[in-house]
C-alpha positions as CSV (number, residue, x, y, z in Angstrom):
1,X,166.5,112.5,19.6
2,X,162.8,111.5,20.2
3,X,161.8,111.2,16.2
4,X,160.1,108.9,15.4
5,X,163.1,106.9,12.8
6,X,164.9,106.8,16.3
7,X,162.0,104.0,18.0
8,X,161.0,101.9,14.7
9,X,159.8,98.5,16.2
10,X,159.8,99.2,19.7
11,X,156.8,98.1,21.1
12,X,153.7,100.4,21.9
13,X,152.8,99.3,25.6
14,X,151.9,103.4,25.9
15,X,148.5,105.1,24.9
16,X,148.5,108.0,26.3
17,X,147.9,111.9,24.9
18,X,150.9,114.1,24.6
19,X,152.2,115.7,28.1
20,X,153.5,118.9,28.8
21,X,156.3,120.0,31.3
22,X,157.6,117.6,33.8
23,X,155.3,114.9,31.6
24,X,157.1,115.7,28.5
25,X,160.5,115.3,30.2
26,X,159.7,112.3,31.2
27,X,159.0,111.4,27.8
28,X,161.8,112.7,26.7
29,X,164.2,110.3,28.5
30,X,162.6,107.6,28.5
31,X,162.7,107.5,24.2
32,X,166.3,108.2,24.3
33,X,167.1,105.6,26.8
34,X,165.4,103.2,24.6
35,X,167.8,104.6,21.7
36,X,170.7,103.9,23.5
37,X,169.5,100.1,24.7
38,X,168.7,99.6,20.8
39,X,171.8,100.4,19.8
40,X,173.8,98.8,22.8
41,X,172.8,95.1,21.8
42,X,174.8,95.5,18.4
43,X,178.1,96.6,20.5
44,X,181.0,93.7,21.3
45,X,183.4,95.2,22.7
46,X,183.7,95.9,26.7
47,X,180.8,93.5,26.6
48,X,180.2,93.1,30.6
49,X,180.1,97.1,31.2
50,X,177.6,97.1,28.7
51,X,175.2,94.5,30.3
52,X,175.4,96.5,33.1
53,X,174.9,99.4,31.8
54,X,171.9,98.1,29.7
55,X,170.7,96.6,33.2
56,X,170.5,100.0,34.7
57,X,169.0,101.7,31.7
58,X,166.1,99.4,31.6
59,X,165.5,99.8,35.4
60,X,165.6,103.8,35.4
61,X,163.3,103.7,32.4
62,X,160.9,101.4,33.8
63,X,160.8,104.0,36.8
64,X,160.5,107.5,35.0
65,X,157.7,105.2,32.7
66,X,155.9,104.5,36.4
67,X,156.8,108.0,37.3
68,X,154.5,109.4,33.6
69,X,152.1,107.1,34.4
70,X,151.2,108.9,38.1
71,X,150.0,111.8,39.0
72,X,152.9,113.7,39.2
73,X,151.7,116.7,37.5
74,X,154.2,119.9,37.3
75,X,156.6,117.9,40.2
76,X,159.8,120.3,41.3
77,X,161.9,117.1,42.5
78,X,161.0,115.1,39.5
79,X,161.9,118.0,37.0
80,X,165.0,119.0,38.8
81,X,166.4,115.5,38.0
82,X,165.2,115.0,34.2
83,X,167.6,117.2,32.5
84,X,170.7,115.0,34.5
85,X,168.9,111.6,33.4
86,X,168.7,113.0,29.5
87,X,172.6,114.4,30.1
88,X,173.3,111.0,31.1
89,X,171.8,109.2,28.6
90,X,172.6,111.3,25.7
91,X,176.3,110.6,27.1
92,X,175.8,106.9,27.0
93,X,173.9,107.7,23.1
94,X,177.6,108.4,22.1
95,X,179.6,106.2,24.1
96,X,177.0,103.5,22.2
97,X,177.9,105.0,18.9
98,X,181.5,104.9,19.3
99,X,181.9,101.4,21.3
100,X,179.9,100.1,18.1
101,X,182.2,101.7,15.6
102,X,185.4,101.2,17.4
103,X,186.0,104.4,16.9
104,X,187.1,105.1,20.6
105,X,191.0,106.2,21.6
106,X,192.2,104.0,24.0
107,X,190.5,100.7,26.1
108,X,191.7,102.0,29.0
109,X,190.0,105.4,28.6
110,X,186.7,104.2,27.4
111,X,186.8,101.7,30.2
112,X,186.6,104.6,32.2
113,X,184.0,106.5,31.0
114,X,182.2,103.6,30.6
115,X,182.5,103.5,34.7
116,X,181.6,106.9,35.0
117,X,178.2,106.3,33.1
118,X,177.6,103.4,35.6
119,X,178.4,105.2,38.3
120,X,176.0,108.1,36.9
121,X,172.9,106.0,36.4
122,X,173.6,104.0,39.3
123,X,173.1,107.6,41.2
124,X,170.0,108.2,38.8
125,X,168.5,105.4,39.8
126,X,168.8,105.5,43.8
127,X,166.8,109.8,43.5
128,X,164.1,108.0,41.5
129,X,163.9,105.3,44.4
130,X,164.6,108.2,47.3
131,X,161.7,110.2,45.3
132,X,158.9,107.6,45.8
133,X,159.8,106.1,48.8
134,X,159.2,109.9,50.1
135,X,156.0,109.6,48.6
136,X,156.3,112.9,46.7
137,X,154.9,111.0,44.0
138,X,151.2,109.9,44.0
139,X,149.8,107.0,42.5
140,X,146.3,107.9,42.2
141,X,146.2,107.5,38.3
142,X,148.8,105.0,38.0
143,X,148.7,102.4,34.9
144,X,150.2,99.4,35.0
145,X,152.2,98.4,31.7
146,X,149.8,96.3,29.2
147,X,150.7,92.6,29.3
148,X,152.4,91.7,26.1
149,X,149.6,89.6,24.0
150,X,150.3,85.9,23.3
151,X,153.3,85.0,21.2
152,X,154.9,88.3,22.6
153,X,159.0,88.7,22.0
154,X,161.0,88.2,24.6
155,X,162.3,92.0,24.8
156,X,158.6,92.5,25.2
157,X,158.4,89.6,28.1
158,X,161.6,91.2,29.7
159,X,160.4,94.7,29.4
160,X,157.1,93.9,31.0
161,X,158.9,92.3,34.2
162,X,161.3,95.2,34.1
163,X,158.5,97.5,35.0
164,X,157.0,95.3,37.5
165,X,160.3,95.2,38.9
166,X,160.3,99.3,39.1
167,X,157.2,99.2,40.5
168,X,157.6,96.7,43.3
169,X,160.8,98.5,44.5
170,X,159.6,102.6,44.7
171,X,155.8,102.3,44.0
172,X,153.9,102.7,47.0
173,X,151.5,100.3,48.9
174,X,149.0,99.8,46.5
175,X,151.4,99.6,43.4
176,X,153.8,97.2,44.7
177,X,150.1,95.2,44.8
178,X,149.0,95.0,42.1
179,X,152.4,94.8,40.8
180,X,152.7,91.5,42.7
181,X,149.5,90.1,41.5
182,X,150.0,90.9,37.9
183,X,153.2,88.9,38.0
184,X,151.5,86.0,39.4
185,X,149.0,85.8,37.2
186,X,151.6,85.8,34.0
187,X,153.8,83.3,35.9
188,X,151.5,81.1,36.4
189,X,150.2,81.2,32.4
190,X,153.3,81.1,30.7
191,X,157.0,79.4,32.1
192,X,158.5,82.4,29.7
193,X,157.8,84.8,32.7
194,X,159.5,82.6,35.2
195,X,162.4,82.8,32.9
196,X,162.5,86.4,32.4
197,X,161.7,86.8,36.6
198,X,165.3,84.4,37.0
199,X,166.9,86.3,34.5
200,X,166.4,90.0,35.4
201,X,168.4,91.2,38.0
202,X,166.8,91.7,41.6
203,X,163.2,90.2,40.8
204,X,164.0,87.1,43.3
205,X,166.1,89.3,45.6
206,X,163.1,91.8,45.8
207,X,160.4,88.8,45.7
208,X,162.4,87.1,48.8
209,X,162.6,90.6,50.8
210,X,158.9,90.5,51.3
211,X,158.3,87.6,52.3
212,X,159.3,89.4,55.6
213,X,156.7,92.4,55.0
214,X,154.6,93.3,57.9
215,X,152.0,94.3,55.2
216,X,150.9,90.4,54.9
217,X,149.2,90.9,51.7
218,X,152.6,91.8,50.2
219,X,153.9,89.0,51.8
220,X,151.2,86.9,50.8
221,X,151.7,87.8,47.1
222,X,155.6,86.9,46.9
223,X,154.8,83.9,48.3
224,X,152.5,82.7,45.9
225,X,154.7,83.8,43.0
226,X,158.0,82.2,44.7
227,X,156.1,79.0,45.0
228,X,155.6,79.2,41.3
229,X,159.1,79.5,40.0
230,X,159.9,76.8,43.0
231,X,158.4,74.6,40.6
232,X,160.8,74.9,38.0
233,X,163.8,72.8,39.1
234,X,166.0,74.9,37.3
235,X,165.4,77.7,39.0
236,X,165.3,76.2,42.7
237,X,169.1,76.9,42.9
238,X,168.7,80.9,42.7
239,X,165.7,80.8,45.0
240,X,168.3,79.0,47.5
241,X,171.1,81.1,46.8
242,X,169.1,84.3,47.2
243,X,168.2,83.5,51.1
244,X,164.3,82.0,50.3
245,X,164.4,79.3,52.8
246,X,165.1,81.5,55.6
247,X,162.6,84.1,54.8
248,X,159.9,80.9,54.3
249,X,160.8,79.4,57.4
250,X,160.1,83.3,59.3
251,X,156.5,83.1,57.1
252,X,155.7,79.6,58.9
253,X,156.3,81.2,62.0
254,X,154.4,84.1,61.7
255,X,153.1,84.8,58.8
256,X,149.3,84.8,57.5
257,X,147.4,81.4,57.1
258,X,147.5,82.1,53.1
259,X,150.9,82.8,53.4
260,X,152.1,79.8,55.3
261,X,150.3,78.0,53.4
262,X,151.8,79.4,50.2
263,X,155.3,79.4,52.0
264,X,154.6,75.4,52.8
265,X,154.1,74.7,49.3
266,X,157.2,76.0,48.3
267,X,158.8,74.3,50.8
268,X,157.9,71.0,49.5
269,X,158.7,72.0,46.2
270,X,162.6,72.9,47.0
271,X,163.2,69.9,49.2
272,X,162.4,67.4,46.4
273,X,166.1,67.8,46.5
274,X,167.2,66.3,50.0
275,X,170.4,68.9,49.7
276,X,168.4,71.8,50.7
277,X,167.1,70.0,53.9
278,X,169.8,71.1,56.0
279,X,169.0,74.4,55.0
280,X,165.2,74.5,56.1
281,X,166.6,73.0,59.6
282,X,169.4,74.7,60.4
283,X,166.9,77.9,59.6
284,X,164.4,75.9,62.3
285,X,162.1,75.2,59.8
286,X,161.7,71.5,61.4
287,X,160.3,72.7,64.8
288,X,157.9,75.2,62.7
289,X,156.8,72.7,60.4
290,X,156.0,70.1,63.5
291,X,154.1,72.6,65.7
292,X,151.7,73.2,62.7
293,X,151.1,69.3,62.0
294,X,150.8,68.8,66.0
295,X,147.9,71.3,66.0
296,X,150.1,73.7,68.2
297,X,149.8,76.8,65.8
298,X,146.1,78.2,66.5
299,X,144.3,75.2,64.5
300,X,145.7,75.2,61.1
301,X,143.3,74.2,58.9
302,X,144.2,71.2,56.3
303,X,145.4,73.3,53.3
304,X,148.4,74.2,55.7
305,X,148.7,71.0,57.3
306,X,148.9,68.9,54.0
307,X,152.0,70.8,52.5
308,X,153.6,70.8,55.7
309,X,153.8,67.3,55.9
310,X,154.8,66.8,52.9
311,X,158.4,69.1,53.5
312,X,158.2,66.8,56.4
313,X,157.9,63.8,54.2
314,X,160.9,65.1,52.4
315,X,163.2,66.0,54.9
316,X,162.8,62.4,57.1
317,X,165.7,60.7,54.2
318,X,168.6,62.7,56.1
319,X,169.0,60.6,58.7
320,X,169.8,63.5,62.0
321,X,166.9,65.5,60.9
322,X,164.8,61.8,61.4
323,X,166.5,60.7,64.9
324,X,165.4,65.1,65.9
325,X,161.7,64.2,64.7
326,X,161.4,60.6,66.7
327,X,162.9,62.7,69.6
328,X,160.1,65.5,68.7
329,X,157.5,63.0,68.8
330,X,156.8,63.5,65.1
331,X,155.5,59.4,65.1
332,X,152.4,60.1,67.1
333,X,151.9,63.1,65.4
334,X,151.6,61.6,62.1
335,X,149.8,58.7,63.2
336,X,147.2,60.8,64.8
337,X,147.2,62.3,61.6
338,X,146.3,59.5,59.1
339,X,143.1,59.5,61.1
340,X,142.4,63.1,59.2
341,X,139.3,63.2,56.8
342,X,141.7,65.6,54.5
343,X,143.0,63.5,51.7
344,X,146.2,65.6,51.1
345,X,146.9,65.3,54.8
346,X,146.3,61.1,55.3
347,X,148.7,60.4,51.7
348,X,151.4,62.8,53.2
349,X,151.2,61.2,56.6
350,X,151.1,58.0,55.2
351,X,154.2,58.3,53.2
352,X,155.8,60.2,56.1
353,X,155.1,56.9,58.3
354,X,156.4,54.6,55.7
355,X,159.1,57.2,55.3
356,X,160.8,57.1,58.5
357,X,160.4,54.0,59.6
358,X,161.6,52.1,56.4
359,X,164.5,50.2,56.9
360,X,164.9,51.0,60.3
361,X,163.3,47.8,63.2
362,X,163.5,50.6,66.3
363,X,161.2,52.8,64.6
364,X,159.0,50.4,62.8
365,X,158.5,48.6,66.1
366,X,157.2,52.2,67.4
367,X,155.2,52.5,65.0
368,X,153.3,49.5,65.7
369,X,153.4,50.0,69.7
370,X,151.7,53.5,69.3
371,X,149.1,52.0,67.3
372,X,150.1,52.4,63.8
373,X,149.0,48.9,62.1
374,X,145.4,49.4,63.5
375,X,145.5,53.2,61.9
376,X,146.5,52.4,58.7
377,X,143.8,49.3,59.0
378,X,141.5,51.6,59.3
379,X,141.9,53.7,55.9
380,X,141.1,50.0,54.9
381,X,138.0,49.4,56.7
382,X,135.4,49.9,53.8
383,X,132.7,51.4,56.2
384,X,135.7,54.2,56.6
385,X,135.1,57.3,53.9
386,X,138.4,57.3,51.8
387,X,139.5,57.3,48.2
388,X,140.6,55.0,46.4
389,X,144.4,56.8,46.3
390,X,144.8,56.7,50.3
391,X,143.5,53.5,50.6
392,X,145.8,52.0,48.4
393,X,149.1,54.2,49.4
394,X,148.0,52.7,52.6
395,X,148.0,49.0,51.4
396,X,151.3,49.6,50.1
397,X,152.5,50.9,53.7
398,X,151.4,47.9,55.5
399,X,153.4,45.7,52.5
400,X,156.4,47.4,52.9
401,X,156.4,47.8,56.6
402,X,155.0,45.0,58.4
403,X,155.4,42.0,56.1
404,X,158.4,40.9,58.2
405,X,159.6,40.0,60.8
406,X,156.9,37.4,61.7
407,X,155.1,39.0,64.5
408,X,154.5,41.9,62.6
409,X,152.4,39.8,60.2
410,X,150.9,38.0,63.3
411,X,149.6,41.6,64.3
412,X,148.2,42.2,61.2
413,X,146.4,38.8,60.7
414,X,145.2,39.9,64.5
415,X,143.7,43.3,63.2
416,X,141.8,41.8,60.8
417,X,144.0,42.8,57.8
418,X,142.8,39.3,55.6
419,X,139.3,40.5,55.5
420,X,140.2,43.8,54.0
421,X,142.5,42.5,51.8
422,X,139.9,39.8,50.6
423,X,137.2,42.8,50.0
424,X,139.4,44.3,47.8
425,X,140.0,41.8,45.6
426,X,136.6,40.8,45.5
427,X,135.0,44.8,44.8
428,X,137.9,47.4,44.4
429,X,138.5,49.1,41.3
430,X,140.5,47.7,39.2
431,X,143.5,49.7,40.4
432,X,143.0,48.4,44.0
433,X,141.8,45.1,43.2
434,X,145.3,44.8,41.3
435,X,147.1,46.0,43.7
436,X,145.1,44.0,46.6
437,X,145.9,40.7,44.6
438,X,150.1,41.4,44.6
439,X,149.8,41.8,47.9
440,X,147.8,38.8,48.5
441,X,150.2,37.1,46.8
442,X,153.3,38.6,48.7
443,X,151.1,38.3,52.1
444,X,150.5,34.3,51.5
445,X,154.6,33.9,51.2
446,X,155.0,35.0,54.7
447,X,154.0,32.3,56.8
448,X,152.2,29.1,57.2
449,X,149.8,31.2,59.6
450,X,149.2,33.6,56.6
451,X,148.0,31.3,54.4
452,X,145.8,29.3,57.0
453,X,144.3,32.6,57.2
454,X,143.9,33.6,53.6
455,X,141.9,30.2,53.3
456,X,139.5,30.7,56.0
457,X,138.6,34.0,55.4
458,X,137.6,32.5,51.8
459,X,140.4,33.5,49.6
460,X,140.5,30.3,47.6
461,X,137.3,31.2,45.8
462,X,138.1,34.4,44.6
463,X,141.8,33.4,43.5
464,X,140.1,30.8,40.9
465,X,137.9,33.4,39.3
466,X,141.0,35.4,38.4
467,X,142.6,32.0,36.7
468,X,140.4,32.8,33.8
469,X,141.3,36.5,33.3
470,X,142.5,38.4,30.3
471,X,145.5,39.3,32.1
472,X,148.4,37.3,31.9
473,X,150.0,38.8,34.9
474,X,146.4,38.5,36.8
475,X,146.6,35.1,36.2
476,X,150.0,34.2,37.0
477,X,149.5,35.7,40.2
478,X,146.7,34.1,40.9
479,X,147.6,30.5,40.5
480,X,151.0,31.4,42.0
481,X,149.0,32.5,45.5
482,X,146.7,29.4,44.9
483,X,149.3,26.9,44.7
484,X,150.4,28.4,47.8
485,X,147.5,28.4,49.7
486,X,146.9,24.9,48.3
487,X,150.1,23.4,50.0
488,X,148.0,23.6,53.6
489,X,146.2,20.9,54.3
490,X,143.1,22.3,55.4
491,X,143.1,24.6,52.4
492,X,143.6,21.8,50.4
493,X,140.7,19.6,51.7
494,X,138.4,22.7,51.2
495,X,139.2,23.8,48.1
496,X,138.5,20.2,46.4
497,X,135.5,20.2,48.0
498,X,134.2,22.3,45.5
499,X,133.8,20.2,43.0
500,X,134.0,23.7,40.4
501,X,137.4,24.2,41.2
502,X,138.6,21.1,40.0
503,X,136.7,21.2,36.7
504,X,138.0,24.8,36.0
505,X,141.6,23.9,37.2
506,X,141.4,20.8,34.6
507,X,139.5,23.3,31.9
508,X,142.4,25.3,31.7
509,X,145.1,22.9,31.2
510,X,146.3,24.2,28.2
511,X,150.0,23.8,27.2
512,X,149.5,26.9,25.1
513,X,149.3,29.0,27.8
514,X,152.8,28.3,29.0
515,X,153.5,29.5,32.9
516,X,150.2,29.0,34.2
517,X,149.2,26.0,32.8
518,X,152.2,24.8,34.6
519,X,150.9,26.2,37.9
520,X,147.7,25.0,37.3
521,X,149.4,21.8,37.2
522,X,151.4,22.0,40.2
523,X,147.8,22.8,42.0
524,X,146.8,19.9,41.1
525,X,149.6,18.0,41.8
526,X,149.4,19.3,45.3
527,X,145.8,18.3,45.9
């Protein structure tokens, strides 16, 4: 055992001069566990005993390879349990030989001494864990595993997790670390890492258990890296099903800014899907996540308020967890916080607003009493510093919400809403300016007293320019709100006034162009 034929192919992720004594043990048994996992992935028989064996093989190697790599010099406790680990494994060596010949005497036999060999490493496993959590092992030396270059195997991808793993369970303070920050960084490169984190045993269980650290660094890290595989959708069931939402909901309340922030983020991620909402409120998460957006949590700052209303956001579609917000006050909350300067924090509050009171008069009419119309005017109001994004997810708010019943578009007409709406079409992008003109035209099918509006503020003018656009769809729209507008009297005496809009109406009287030459006759068949 240890010759070189014995470890053809296996990848060199060691540099390191030949040790002596406890060193060389260590050496020793790691090379012949790596024997025995080569030749356990040809076996098929008794094919479960042997994933678990080859589970705890890779864990106690990873940990005798952290164990070579401190200082651990000529160690007494170490030594004293290297020869056992090499019995063992030299055990498991034949075991592997025979299951893969068949060569064994009896199933029920080798069933047990595959149990025994469990059972062994399982006990091999928990002295290397008892050894460093007694600190008798020092890491002043210690090397972390090279990461596997670009294009690495998978074995390679797995092995380097594996001893990550190792070191986050029984490496001390300043291991489990830079342990932690090493598997961020390949997580966040490379969605093969996130795979080989979900599929080795105990990465999310260990990943999850500190997230309640005291050391908030440590807690800090797992949350950054849990917020990364939270972004996988196939993988938010086993952060679920391994307790996460709990142990984000405890970061929220007392964690780190950094790491409610990072615990937020992860929150918003795994309620995408409205069937873990329950979860995050039977856990409290909903009276956490409101006493940060309410200001009540020492003056969060706006990369923590943001994500937080935005689990918010996702959790108002289940219908108790709304009527609990209303009753929390979450509507004044929210609408005080569409006044914020933070973009990430007016779009989430926005969409909360529109969220919860969608569908729903007795809400929407709250919304409006506590002042809600005037404070999404005023992401509107073009002397108000906004982009283009929040003004028009606000635009589309004010559409959905308070285009009916009748006095809800009576309160916007009041608030001035026609002369925004008109300054968009007339100098928004052309995103907005789009968007601005559907909404004109939706606005002017509302009521009589919407389109008086619409033609004294000037609308008229600015509809007949579009008639001549390379858009089909600008156009149509256009001479759709014009023919409306046009069906009011006073709008109608103003616009043939101009003596321009009738010569351009008549210009483009084209039965080629189908649909809007039509309108453009029913304009002036209205007139």
């Amino acid at each position: 055992m240890g010759n070189e034929e014995d470890f053809a192919g296996e990848p060199n992720h060691f540099k390191k001069e030949e040790p002596a004594g406890t060193s060389n043990l260590l050496r020793r048994a790691a090379e012949l566990i790596a024997t025995v996992l080569s030749l356990s992935l040809s076996i098929r028989a008794f094919a479960t005993k042997w994933q678990l064996i080859r589970t705890k093989l890779e864990e106690l190697r990873s940990g005798l390879i952290a164990a070579d790599n401190c200082d651990s010099g000529e160690n007494p406790y170490l030594t004293g349990i290297l020869p056992s680990v090499i019995s063992t494994a030299g055990e498991c060596r034949d075991l592997a030989r025979r299951c893969s010949d068949l060569s064994y005497s009896g199933k029920l036999l080798m069933q047990s001494d595959l149990d025994m060999a469990i059972a062994k490493l399982d006990g091999h496993v928990s002295t290397l864990s008892e050894i460093y959590k007694r600190g008798i092992l020092a890491n002043g030396s210690a090397l972390v595993v090279s990461k596997p270059s670009i294009g690495a195997s998978r074995e390679d991808i797995r092995f380097y997790v594996r001893d990550l793993l190792t070191r986050m369970k029984i490496g001390d303070l300043g291991m489990k670390k830079l342990a932690l920050r090493n598997l961020y960084e390949v997580v966040v490169e490379d969605e093969r890492y996130v795979k080989a984190v979900v599929d080795v045993g105990d990465v999310i269980h260990v990943l999850v258990g500190f997230l309640s650290s005291t050391e908030l660094e440590i807690q800090e890290e797992s949350a950054r890296v849990v917020s990364v595989i939270a972004g996988f959708g196939c993988y938010k069931g086993n952060l679920v099903n391994s307790g996460v939402v709990a142990s984000l909901v405890r970061v929220l309340d007392c964690g780190s800014e950094e790491g409610k922030v990072a615990a937020a983020r992860c929150l918003v991620k795994l309620t995408e899907n409205s069937d873990n909402a329950w979860c995050v409120s039977a856990h409290g998460g909903v009276t956490a996540l409101l006493r940060i957006c309410d200001g009540d949590d020492g003056g969060c700052k706006g990369d923590l308020v943001g994500p937080a209303c935005g689990v918010l956001r996702n959790l108002v579609s289940v219908e108790e967890i709304k009527r609990f917000m209303i009753e929390e006050g979450a509507v004044s909350t929210f609408l005080r916080l569409v006044r914020s300067r933070d973009e990430a924090i007016q779009v989430n509050s926005i969409g909360f607003i529109q969220n919860i009171a969608s569908g729903d008069e007795l809400v929407k009419q709250m919304v409006i009493r506590e002042g809600g119309i005037r404070a999404l005017l005023r992401v509107l109001d073009p002397k108000w510093s906004c982009s283009y994004k929040t003004r028009e997810i606000s635009m589309r708010a004010i559409e959905n919400l308070f285009f009916s019943p009748l006095s809800s578009v009576t309160a916007l007409i009041s608030y001035g809403f026609v002369d925004n709406l008109l300054y968009y079409v007339r100098n928004g992008e052309v995103s907005i300016q789009e968007l601005a003109l559907k909404v004109a035209f939706r606005l002017s099918g509302t009521s009589e007293e919407a389109k008086k509006s619409m033609g004294d503020a000037g609308f008229m003018a600015e509809l007949v320019k579009f008639l001549n656009a390379k858009s089909f769809e600008v156009r149509e729209m256009a001479a759709e709100t014009l023919s409306g507008l046009v069906m009011v009297p006073k709008n109608r005496k103003r616009f043939v006034q101009d003596e321009h809009n009738i010569a351009l109406i008549l210009q483009l009287l084209d039965p080629e162009e189908g649909n809007s030459a039509q309108l453009h006759v029913e304009i002036c068949n209205k007139m």
